[in-house]
Rosetta silent file (secondary structure, phi, psi, omega in degrees, C-alpha in Angstrom):
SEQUENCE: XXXXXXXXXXXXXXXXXXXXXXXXXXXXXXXXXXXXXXXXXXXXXXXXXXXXXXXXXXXXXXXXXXXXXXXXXXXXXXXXXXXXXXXXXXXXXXXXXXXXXXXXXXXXXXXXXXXXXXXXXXX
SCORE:     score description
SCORE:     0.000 S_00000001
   1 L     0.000  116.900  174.505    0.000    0.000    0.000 S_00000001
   2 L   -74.103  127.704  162.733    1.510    3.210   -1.076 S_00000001
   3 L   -26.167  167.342 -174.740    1.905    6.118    2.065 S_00000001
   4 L  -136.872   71.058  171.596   -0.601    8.901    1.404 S_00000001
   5 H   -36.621  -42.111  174.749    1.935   11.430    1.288 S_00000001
   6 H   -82.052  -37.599  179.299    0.734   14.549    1.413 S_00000001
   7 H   -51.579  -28.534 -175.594   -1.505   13.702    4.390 S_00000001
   8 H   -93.835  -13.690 -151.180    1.813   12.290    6.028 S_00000001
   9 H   -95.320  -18.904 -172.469    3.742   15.262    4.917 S_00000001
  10 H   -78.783  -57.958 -155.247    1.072   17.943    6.533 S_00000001
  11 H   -73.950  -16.090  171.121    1.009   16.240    9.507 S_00000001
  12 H   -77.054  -24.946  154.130    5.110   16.390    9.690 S_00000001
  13 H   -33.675  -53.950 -161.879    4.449   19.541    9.319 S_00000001
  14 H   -75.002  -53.385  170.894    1.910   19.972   12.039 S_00000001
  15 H   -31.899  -87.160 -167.645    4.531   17.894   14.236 S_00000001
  16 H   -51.211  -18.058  163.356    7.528   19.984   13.680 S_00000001
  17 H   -81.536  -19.930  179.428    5.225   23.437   14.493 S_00000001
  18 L   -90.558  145.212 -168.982    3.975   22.066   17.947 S_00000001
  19 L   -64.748  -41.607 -154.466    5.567   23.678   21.069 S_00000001
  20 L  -150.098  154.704  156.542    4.779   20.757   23.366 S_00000001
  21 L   -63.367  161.020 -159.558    3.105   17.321   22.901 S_00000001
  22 L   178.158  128.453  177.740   -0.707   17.118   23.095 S_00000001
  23 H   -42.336  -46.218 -177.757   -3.400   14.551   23.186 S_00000001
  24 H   -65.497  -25.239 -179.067   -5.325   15.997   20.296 S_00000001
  25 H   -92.471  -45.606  157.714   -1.768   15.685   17.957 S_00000001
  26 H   -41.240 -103.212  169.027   -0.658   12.065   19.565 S_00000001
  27 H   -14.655  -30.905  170.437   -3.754   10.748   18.528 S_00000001
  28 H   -59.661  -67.688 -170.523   -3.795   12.617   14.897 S_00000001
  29 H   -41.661  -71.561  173.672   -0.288   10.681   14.443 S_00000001
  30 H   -31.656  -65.774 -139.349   -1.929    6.979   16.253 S_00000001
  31 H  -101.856  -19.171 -157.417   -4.877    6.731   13.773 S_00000001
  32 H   -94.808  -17.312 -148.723   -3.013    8.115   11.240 S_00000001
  33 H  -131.481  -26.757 -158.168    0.128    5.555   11.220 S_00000001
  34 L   -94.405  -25.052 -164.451   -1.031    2.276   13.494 S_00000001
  35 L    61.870 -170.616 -179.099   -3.908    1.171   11.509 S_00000001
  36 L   -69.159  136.806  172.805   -6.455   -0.640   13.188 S_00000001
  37 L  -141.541  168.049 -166.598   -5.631   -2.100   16.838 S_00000001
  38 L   -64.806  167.782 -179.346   -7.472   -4.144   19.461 S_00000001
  39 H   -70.469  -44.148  172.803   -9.340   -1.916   22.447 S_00000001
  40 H   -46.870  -34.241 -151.783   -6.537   -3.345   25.037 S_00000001
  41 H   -84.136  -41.910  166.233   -3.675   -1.600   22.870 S_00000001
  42 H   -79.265  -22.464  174.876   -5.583    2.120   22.694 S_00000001
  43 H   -62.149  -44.102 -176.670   -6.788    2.107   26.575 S_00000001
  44 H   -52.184  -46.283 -147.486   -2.752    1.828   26.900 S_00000001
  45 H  -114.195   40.090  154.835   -1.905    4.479   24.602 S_00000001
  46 H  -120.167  -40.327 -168.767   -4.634    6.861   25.880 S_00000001
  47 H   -76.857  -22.413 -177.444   -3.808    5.964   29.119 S_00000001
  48 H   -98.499    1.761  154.717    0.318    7.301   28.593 S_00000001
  49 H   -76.597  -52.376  164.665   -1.504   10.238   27.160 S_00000001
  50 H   -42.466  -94.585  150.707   -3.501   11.038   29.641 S_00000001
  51 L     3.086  -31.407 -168.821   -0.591   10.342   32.037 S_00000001
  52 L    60.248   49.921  179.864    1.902   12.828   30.048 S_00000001
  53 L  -112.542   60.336 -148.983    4.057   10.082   29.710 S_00000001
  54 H   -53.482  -56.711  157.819    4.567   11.445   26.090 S_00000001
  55 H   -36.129  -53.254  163.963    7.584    9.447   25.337 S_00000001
  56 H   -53.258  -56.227 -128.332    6.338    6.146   26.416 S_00000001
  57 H  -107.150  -52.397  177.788    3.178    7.047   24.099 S_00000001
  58 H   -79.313  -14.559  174.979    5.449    7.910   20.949 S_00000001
  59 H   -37.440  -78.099  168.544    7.776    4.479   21.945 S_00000001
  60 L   -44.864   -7.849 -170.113    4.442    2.900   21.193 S_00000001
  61 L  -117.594   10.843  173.275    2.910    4.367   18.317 S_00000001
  62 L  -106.362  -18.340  177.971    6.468    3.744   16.514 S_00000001
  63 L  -104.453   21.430  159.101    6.105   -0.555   17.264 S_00000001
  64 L  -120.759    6.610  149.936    2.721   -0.475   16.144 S_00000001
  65 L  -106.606  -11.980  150.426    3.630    1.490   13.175 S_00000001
  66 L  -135.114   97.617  166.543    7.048    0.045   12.064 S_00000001
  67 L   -62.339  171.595 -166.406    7.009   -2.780   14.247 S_00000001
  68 L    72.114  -31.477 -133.523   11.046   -4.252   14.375 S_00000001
  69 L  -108.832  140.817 -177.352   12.270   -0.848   13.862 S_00000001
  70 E  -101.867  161.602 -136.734   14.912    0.754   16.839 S_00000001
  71 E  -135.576  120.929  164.650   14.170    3.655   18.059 S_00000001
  72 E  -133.993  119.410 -159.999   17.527    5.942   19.438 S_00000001
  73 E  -102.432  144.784  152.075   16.634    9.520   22.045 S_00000001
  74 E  -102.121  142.257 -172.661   18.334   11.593   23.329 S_00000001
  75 L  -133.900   94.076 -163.616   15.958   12.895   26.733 S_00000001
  76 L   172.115  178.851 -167.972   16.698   15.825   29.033 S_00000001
  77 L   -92.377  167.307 -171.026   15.836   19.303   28.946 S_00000001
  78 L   117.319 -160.854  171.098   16.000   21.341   25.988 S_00000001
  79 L   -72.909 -169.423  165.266   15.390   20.218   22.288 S_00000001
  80 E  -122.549  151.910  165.209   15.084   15.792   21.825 S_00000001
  81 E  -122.780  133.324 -171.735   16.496   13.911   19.168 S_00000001
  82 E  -141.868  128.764  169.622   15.407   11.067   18.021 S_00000001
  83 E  -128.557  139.718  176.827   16.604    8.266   15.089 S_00000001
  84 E   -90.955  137.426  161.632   14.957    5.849   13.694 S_00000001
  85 E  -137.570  160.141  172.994   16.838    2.421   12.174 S_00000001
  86 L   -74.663  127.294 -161.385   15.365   -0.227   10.379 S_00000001
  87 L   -33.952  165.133  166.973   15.299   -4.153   11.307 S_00000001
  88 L    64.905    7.202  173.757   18.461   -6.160    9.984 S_00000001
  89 L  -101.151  129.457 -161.460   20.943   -3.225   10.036 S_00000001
  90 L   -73.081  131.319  178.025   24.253   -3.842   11.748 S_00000001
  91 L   -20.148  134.620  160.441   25.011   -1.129   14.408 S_00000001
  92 L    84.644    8.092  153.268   26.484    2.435   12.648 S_00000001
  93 L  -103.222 -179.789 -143.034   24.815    1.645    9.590 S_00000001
  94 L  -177.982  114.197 -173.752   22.100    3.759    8.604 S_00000001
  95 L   -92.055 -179.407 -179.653   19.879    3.782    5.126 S_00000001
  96 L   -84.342  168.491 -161.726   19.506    6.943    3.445 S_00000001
  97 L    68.190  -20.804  170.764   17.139    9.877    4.659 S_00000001
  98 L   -94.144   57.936 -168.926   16.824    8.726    8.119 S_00000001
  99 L   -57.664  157.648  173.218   18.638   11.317    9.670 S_00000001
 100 L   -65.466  165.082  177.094   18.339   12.211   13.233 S_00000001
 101 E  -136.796  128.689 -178.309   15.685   14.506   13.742 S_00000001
 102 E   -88.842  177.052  172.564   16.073   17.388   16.176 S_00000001
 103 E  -174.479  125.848 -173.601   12.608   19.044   17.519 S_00000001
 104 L   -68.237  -15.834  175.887   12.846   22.391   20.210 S_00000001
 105 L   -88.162    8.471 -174.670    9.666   20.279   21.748 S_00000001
 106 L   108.875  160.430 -161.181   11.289   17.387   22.983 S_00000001
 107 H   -91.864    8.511  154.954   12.364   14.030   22.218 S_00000001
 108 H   -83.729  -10.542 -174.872    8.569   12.436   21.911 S_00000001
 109 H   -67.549  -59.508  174.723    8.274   15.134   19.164 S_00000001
 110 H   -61.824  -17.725  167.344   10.917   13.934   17.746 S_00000001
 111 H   -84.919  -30.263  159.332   10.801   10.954   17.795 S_00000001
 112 H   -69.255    8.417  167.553    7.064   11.186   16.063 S_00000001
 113 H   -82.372  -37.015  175.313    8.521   13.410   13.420 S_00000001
 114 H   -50.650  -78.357 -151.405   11.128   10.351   12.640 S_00000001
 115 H   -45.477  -69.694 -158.074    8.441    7.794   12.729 S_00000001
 116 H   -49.343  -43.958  168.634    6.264   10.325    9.886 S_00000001
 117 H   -63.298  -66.939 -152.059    9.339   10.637    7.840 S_00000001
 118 H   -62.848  -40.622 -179.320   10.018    7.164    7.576 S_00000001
 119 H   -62.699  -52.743 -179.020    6.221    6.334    6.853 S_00000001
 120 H   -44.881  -52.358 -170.334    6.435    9.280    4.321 S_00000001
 121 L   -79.257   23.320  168.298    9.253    7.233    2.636 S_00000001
 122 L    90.972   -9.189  175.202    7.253    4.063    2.024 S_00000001
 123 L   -90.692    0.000    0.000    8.253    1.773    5.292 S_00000001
């Protein structure tokens, strides 16, 4: 199934313009990326919204949207960083375009900005 690009490409948009994570944009991202998932698996991921446990909440919406795929943050105050890599790649390798991605909102931003790019690029 080909990505629906511009719809992912708006929303990296809308990502990379937010100050701070927020339920109404976590949830944009979830439905947008995870496809359909059982009722156990969204009480969870409503529940680390709810929570603000924003990281935990993009951890998850990146294994239910590239399941396999490693996920490496930097977490502390200031901007986050976040890279994505793809199963079966030997440490320090690295395909092209999946650069780290910085974001002044923190490292769940960033890491759902990764996750958007990578969906944008067909995985």
């Amino acid at each position: 199934m080909k990505p629906d690009t511009a719809g992912l490409g708006a929303l990296i948009e809308k990502v990379a313009k937010a100050r701070k994570p927020s339920r109404p944009l976590f949830a944009e991202v979830w439905f947008a990326t995870t496809g359909k998932q059982d009722a156990d698996t969204k009480v969870r991921f409503a529940f680390l919204m709810q929570s603000n446990a924003w990281v935990d909440a993009a951890l998850m919406a990146v294994a239910h949207a590239l399941p396999d795929w490693g996920v490496v943050t930097r977490v502390g105050p200031g901007p986050g960083e976040a890279k994505l890599q793809p199963p079966g790649l030997g440490h320090g390798k690295r395909p092209a375009g999946l650069e780290t991605v910085r974001h002044p909102g923190g490292a769940a931003l960033a890491i759902l900005q990764a996750m958007l790019h990578a969906k944008a690029e067909g995985h």
